[in-house]
N, C-alpha and C positions, 0 to 999 in steps of 0.2 A: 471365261468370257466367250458367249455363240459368235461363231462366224457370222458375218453381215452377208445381208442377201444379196442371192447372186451368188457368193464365191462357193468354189469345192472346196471340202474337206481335205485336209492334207493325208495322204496315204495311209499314215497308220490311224488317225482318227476314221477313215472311210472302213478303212480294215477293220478295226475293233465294233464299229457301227455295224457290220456286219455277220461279224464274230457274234454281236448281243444277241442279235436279231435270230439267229438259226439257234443259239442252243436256248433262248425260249422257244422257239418253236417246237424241238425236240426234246425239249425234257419229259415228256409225257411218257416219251417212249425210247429213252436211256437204259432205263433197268433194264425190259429185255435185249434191247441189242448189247447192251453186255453178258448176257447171263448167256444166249446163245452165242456168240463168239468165242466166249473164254470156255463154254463147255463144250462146246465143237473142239479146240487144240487141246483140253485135259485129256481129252477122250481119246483122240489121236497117240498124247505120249504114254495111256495108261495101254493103246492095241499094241505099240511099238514096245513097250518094256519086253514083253515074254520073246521077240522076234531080234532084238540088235543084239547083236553079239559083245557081251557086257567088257570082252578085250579088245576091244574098238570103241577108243576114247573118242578119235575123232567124230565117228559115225554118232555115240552119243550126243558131243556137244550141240554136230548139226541138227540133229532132231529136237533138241530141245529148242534151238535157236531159230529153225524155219517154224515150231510151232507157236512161239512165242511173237514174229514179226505176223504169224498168219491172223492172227486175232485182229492188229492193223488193219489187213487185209482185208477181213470181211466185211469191214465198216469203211474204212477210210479209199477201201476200190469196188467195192463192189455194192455196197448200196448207194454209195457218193453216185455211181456211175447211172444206177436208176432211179436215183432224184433230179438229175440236169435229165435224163432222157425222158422223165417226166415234163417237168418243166420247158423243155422244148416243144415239147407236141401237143401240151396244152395253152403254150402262150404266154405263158410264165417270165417266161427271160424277156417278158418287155418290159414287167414290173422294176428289175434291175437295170434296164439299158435306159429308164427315164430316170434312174436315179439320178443325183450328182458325184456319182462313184468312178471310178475307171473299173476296167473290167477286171485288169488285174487284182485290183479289191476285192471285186466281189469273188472270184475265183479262190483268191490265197484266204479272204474271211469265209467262206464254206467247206474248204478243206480243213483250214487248224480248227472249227467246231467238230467236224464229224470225227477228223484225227484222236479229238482230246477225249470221246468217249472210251476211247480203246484204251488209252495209258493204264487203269487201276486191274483190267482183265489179262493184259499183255504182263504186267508185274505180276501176279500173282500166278500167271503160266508158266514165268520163268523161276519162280520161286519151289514151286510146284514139281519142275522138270529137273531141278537140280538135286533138289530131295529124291525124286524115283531113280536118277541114273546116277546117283553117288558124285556130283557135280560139285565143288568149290562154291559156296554164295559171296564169297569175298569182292567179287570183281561185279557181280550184279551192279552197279553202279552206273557202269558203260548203259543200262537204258537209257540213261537222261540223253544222253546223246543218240543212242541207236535206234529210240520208239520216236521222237521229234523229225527224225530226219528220213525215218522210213515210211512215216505218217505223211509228211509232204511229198514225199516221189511219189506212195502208190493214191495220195488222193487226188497228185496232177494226175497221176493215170487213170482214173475213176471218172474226175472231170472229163476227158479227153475221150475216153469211149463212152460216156455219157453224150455229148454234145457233140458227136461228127453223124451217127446215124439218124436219119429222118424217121423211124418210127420205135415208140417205146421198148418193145417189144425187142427191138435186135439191141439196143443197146442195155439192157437187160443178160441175156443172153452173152455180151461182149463180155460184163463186167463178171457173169460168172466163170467164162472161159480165163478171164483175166486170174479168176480167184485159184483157180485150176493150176494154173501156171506157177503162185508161187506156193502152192503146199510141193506140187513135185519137187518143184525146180529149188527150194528153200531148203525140203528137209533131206535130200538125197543127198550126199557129198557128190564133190566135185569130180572127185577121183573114181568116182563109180557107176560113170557116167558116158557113157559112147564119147568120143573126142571132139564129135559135130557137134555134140547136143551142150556139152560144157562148155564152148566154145558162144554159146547164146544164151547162155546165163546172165553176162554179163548185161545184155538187153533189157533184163526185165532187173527194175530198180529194184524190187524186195530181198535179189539174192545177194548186194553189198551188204547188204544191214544185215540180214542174216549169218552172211562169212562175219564179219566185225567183231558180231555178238559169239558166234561160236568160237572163235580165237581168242578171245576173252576170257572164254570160260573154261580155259587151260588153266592145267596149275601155272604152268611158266606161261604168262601168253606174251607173243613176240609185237610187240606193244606197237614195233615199226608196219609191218604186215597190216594189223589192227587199226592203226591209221589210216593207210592209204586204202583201206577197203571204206573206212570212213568218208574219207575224200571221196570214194568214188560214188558211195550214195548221196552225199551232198551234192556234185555236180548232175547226177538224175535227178533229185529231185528240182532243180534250177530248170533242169531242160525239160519237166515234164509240166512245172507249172507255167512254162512259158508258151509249150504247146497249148494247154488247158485255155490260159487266156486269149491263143490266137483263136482255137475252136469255138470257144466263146464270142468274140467279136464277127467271124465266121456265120456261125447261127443265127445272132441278132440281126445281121444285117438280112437274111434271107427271109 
């Protein structure tokens, strides 16, 4: 039964309404941002094989694991982040702020479409990466959990450097410095790391999901550790999609 006129949509019917609406928009243009996302991080774990030291387990898991969440990445923060800074400078977000949406909606249904094209390129990087560094596939599993929730922290972050700069151009630029950040920051262990700079890791939401995943993909993985690195990317992604909707309410109103 339609809602009678006049009322909003309840959240998740506004959510899903807008879920519909972006991945027809972009189905046109799915294939290749798959095809270059997931071949930007093969390529990456195929320069890294000849160079990690095949007695450093740890150093492999991380590699496979920051190339696998970067694939997220390039979609779900870094082109999310040049479609609002689009949409901003063209006038766009007034289309969404006459909706009968809240902002929230629109925010979290533009993020889980762009998220969702990453899921089948981000599996097959990690299938991929397990295969070249001699890696356990048993625990692959842990994506259901680790690409969903990696997918919503960096597409709040996508949003959010999308939607604070007033001209396309710099938030363009944000969202690639953004993307910069978690290939280092994802695929370098922690341990190998200056103590300042491991210390701000924790800042940028892609390196929870990334630790999670690579602690996973131990033969024994410490399954308590593995949690709470979970926990940790779930709570970024909460506070990144909650900045994304202030910056969006932020916008519209200017």
């Amino acid at each position: 039964m339609s809602a009678p006129l006049g009322t909003r949509p309840g959240p998740v019917a506004a959510t899903g309404a807008v879920v519909t609406g972006q991945l027809s928009r972009a189905r046109a243009a799915r294939g290749p941002l798959l095809f270059v996302a997931t071949l930007q991080s093969i390529g990456i774990l195929l320069l890294l094989r000849g160079v990690v030291d095949q007695s450093s387990d740890a150093t492999a898991r991380q590699v496979v694991a920051g190339a696998t969440v970067l694939v997220v990445a390039f979609v779900a923060l870094n082109l999310l982040a040049q479609r609002f800074g689009l949409l901003r400078s063209t006038g766009g977000l007034d289309y969404y702020a006459a909706l009968p949406v809240s902002p929230a909606a629109v925010v979290l249904g533009t993020a889980a479409s762009y998220a969702a094209f990453t899921l089948p390129g981000a599996a097959l990087t990690a299938v991929v990466g397990c295969l070249l560094y001699g890696l356990p596939l048993g625990h692959l599993w842990l994506l259901l959990l680790v690409l969903p929730l990696a997918g919503a922290a960096l597409a709040g972050a996508g949003a959010t450097l999308g939607l604070l700069p007033r001209r396309p151009e710099l938030a363009t630029t944000a969202g690639q410095l953004g993307m910069s950040a978690v290939l280092f920051l994802g695929i370098i262990p922690a341990q190998r790391m200056p103590g300042w700079l491991a210390a701000l890791r924790g800042l940028v939401p892609s390196t929870w999901a990334s630790d999670a995943l690579a602690g996973g993909l131990a033969a024994q993985p410490a399954w308590g550790r593995v949690t709470a690195e979970l926990a940790g990317c779930a709570v970024t992604a909460v506070v990144a999609l909650g900045l994304a909707t202030w910056a969006f309410g932020r916008a519209v109103r200017r």
